[in-house]
C-alpha positions, 0 to 999 in steps of 0.5 A, spaced: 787 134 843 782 139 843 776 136 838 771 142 839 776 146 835 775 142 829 768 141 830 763 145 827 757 142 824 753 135 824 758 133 820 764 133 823 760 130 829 759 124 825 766 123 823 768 122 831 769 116 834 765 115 841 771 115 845 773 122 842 765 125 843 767 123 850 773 128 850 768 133 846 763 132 852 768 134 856 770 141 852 763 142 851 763 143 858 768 147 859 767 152 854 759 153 856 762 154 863 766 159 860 761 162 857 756 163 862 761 165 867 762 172 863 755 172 860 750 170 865 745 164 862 742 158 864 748 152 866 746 146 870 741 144 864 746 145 859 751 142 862 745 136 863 745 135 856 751 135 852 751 127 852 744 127 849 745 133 844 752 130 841 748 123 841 741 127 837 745 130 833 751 124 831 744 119 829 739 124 826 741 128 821 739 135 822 736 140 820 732 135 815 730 132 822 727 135 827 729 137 834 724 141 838 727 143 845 722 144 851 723 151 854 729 152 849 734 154 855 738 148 854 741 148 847 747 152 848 750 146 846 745 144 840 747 152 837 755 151 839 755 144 834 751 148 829 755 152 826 755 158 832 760 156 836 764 163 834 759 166 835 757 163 843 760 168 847 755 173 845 749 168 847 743 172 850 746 179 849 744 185 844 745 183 837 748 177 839 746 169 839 739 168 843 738 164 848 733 160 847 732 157 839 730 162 834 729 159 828 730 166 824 738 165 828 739 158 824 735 152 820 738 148 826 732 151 830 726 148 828 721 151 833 722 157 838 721 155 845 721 159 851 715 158 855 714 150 859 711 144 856 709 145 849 715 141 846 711 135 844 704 138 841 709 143 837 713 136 834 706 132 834 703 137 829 710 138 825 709 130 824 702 130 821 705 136 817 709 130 814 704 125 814 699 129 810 706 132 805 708 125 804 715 127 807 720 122 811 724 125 817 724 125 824 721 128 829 723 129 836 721 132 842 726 133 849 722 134 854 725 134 862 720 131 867 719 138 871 715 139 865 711 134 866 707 137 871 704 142 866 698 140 863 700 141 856 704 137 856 699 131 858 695 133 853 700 133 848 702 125 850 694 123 850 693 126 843 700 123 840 700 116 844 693 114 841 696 118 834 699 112 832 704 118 828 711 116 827 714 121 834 720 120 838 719 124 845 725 124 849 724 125 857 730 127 860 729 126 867 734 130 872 729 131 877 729 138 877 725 143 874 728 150 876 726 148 884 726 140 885 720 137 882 713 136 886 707 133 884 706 126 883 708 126 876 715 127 880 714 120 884 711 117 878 718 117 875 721 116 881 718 109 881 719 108 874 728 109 875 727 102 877 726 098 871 733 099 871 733 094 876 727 091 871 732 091 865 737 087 867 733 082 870 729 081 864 735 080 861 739 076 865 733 071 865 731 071 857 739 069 856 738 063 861 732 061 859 734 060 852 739 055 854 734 050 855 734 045 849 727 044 846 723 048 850 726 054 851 724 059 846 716 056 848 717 059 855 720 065 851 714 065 847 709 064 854 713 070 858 712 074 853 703 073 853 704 075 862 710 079 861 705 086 861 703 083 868 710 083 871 711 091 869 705 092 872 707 089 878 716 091 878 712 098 876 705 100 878 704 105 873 706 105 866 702 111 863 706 111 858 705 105 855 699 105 857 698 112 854 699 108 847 707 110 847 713 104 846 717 106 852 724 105 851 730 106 857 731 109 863 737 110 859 743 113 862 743 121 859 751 121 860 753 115 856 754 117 849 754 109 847 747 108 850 745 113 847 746 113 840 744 105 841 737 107 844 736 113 839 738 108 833 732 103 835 727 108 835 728 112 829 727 104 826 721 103 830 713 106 828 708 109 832 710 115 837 716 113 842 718 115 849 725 114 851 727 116 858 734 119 860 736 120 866 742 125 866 745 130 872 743 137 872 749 141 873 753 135 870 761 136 871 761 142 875 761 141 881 758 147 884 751 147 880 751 140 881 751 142 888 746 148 887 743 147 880 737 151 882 742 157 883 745 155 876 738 154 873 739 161 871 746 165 873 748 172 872 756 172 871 761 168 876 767 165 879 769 159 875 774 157 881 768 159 887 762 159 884 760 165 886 756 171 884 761 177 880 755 182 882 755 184 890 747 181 893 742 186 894 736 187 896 730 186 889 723 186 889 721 179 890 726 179 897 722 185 898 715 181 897 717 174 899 719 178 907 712 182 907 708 177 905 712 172 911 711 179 917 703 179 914 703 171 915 705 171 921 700 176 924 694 172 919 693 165 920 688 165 913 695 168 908 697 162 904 701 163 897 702 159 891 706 159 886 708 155 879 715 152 880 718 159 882 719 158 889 726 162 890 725 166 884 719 169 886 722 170 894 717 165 897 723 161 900 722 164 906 714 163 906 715 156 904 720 155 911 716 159 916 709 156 913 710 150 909 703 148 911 700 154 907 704 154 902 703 151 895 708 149 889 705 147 884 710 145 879 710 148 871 702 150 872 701 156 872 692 156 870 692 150 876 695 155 881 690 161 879 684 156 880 686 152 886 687 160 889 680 161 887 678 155 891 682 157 896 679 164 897 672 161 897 674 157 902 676 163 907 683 163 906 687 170 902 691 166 896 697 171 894 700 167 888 707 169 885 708 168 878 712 172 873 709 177 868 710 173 861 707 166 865 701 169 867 699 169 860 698 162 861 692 162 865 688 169 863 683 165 862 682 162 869 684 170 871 677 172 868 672 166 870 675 163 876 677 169 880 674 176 878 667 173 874 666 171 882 669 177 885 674 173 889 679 176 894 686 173 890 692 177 889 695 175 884 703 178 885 706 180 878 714 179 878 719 180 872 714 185 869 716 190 864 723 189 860 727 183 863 732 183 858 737 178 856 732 173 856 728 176 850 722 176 847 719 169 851 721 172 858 719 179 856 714 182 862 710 187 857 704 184 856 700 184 863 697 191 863 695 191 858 691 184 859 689 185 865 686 191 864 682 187 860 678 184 865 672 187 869 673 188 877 680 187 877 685 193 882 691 194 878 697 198 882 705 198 881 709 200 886 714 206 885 719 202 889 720 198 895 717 202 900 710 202 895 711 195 894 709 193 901 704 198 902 700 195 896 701 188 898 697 189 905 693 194 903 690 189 897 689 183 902 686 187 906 682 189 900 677 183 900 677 183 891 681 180 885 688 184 886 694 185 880 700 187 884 706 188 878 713 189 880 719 188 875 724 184 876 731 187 880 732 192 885 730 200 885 733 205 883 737 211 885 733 215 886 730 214 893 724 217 894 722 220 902 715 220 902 710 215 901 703 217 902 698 211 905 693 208 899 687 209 897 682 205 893 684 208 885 687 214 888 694 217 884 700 221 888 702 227 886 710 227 886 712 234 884 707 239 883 709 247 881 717 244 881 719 251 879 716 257 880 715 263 875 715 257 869 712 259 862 713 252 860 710 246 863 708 238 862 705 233 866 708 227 866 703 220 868 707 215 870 706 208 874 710 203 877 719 203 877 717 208 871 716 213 876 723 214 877 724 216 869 719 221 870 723 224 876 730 224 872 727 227 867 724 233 870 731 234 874 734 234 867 728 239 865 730 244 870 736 247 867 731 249 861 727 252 865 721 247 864 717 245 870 714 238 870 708 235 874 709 228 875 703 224 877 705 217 880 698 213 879 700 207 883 692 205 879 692 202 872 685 200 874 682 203 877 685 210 874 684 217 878 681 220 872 679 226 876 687 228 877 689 226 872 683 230 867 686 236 872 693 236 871 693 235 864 688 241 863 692 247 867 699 244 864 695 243 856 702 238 854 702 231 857 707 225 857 705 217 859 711 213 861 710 206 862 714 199 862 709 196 857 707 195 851 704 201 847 697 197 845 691 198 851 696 201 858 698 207 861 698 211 855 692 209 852 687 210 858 690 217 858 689 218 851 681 215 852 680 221 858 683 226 853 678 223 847 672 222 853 673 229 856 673 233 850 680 236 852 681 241 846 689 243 844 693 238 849 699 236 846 701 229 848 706 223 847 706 215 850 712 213 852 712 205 851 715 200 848 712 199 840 708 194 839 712 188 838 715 183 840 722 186 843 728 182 843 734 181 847 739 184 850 740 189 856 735 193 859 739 199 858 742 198 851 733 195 849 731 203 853 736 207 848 733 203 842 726 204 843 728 211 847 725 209 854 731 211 857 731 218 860 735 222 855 730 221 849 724 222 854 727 230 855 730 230 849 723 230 845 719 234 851 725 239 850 722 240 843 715 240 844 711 246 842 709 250 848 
């Protein structure tokens, strides 16, 4: 009986009995399986907690209740049985369902998330918003443990346990982040799975004490006053309670029954709640299962074998993580970090060669950056790998704890500029642009792979606070023959003089992957009799003002490309040196992406949209006034 096909809304759900949400669970995860396997997407945690979402969705009544869902990347369930399941073939492409919660997508998602740890101070402020409005409803937050081990969320619990706010966080506890978990939280739960064994054994013995004629209901009533006692005993921690929270479970994540009988007494029970689930990421699929780090995030796949439609090839993080190991095994004091992204961030390698000077810190991402500074004070060279838009998370730690103090950590930007499909949370267009902010920060972008490497050794060996941003994937087409060495806020100059005997003439400012734009465009400009002046700056910070003052004044037409936002990047250094230099009659163009928030989809559908692809650059220098 296919169940999912009669099954829309909350509703529906309601209506079903447990042995045919058991059947449902089962075409749920057939269906995101499917979808995923054409899509790309996040799978493993979703297929963890199709149980869970059902049991949310069959006792609580949504969208008048409130689920907040950590980082987002699990609810494809959560949209597919709220009224979007005709639509989920589109998840994660333009125009089409996004894949994290959105609430202008639909009044089921409460809160957008995409970022770590934020889950149960999002939902503990919606909770007092409900309290001083004299509302009734629920909130819940679902947290996975591997959030834990970021700060916020510890702060979070702190503030919501000795809240006494009517609150219901949801840990689901699958032992994974996207790497497996580190840190002591992870063995602080670890501990904590047995109290299944604690549970049972409680149980068992208030049933035979309570045959006891007489007296037993007094001997219930004494081994409550020491039963405290006994937990610290089975389970030596329990943060959680003692952080002001009533702790209820582990319970099992991937039966449905328990979890609607868990749910139901929580939402009865006063004062923040924590009910811990225990749920198998990649659940019933046996590939994930097996690998749930390489289906954390998967591009499109064989649903027979598991593996990747799209041929393996080399990218930027590869590329980084295989220097950094050549550089390591030649430089006893290199050291790497970095914050839960260990095969994302190509340091699997380095983590293997050199598991003593390497450093996971879990979802905590201001931690890894101060912990570098210590490291660095201590003599070592600290290279820290973390993606573009989670470097937002630790700005402040970049500005006191590195660069006030000068120290020499290099701080590797994966995942920089457009990244696609995962939308405006996952978007690496920021970097430049805070970064640039800071005094006594180096800045460089590398052109291609090549320059990649260049740059990772020419910045350990420079002894300062270095930013290295690279995006994610490979290079391009264009292979580049010449790479000339490095120096400090020096530019490249890829073509000069292009084509002889030319009346018209631009100067194209480019940086990083960006440069390859700037090559395509100039070819695309020949057969208009139009010579190009490319300038690979390879500095945001410092920038080589002379140059490129030089070359926009000979050419009196100047273009910028960059893969970041329009506010304070490429093109608004160029524009400043225009201004600072007083250069008269220049005609000049950023190309960048507006300042915005830029949504999701593929990186050439997103270029074409806001004109970054190459057409729409040579289109507009075609028609300038020369």
């Amino acid at each position: 009986m296919n169940i999912l096909s009669k099954t829309n809304t909350p509703e529906d759900l309601k209506k079903l009995s447990i042995s045919e949400k058991q059947e449902l669970a089962t075409q749920l995860r057939e269906l995101v399986i499917q979808t995923v396997s054409k899509t790309g997407g996040h799978l493993a945690s979703n297929l963890g907690v199709v149980e869970l979402t059902i049991a949310l969705h069959s006792v609580f009544d949504m969208p008048k209740d409130k689920i907040v869902w950590d980082v987002g990347h699990q609810t494809y369930v959560h949209k597919i049985l709220t009224g979007r399941k005709d639509k989920i073939s589109t998840i994660r492409s333009f125009n089409g369902l996004a894949g994290f919660p959105k609430s202008s997508e639909s009044e089921y998602d409460s809160f957008n998330t995409g970022h770590s740890s934020t889950s149960i101070s999002a939902a503990l402020g919606m909770a007092r918003a409900r309290d001083i409005k004299k509302e009734h409803h629920s909130v819940i937050a679902v947290i996975g443990d591997g959030a834990l081990t970021g700060g916020m969320a510890l702060e979070a619990l702190n503030d919501a346990g000795s809240s006494k706010t009517n609150l219901i966080v949801i840990l689901n506890d699958n032992e994974m982040s996207i790497a497996k978990n580190v840190g002591g939280i992870s063995q602080f739960l670890t501990r904590i799975r047995t109290r299944k064994l604690y549970n049972k054994s409680d149980k068992y013995i208030k049933k035979m004490v309570l045959r006891i004629p007489k007296i037993g209901n007094r001997i219930i009533k004494f081994v409550r006053k020491i039963k405290y006692g006994i937990k610290q005993m089975i389970i030596p921690n329990m943060l959680f309670e003692d952080l002001g929270f009533k702790y209820l479970g582990p319970v099992d994540g991937h039966s449905i029954e328990n979890l609607e009988s868990i749910l139901k007494k929580a939402k009865e029970l006063d004062g923040p709640i924590l009910i811990h689930t225990l749920t198998k990421k990649g659940k019933g699929y046996r590939p994930a299962e097996e690998n749930p780090d390489k289906f954390h995030s998967t591009s499109p796949f064989d649903i027979e074998t598991g593996n990747s439609v799209q041929s393996k090839k080399d990218d930027y993080s590869k590329v980084f993580g295989k220097k950094l190991v050549e550089l390591a095994k030649t430089d006893k004091n290199i050291v790497a970090i970095t914050a839960a992204m260990r095969d994302g961030t190509g340091l699997t390698e380095f983590a293997r060669e050199f598991p003593d000077r390497f450093f996971d810190v879990g979802i905590a991402e201001q931690h890894a950056l101060t912990m570098a500074a210590g490291l660095a004070k201590g003599g070592l060279k600290p290279v820290v790998s973390i993606y573009s838009s989670f470097y937002q998370r630790a700005f402040d730690q970049a500005i006191d704890d590195i660069c006030m103090q000068n120290l020499p950590v290099v701080m590797c930007v994966d995942r920089a500029g457009i990244v696609g499909n995962d939308g405006e949370t996952h978007q690496g267009l920021l970097d430049m642009a805070f970064f640039r902010l800071i005094p006594s920060v180096t800045i460089m972008a590398p052109k291609d792979f090549k320059e990649l490497e260049m740059m990772i050794e020419f910045a350990i060996g420079l002894n300062k606070p270095v930013v290295i941003r690279y995006p994610r994937g490979g290079e391009g087409k264009k292979k580049f023959a010449e790479h000339n060495e490095i120096e400090l806020g020096k530019c490249e100059e890829i073509v000069e003089n292009r084509f002889k005997n030319v009346d018209k003439c631009v100067t194209i400012v480019a940086v990083g992957n960006m440069v390859e734009r700037a090559v395509e465009v100039a070819e695309m400009l020949e057969k208009d009799n139009i010579g190009a002046e490319i300038i690979n700056t390879r500095f945001i910070k410092p920038i080589d003002a002379k140059t490129i003052i030089e070359k926009i004044q000979k050419t009196g037409n100047c273009i910028t490309i960059e893969d970041g936002t329009i506010a304070s990047g490429l093109g608004t250094i160029v524009k400043e040196l225009i201004v600072d230099n007083n250069l008269k009659d220049i005609q000049f163009k950023a190309f960048a992406y507006p300042d915005k928030f830029i949504e999701h989809g593929n990186v050439g559908e997103l270029e074409k949209k806001y004109k970054m692809d190459a057409q729409s650059i040579y289109e507009y220098i075609v028609g300038m006034a020369f």
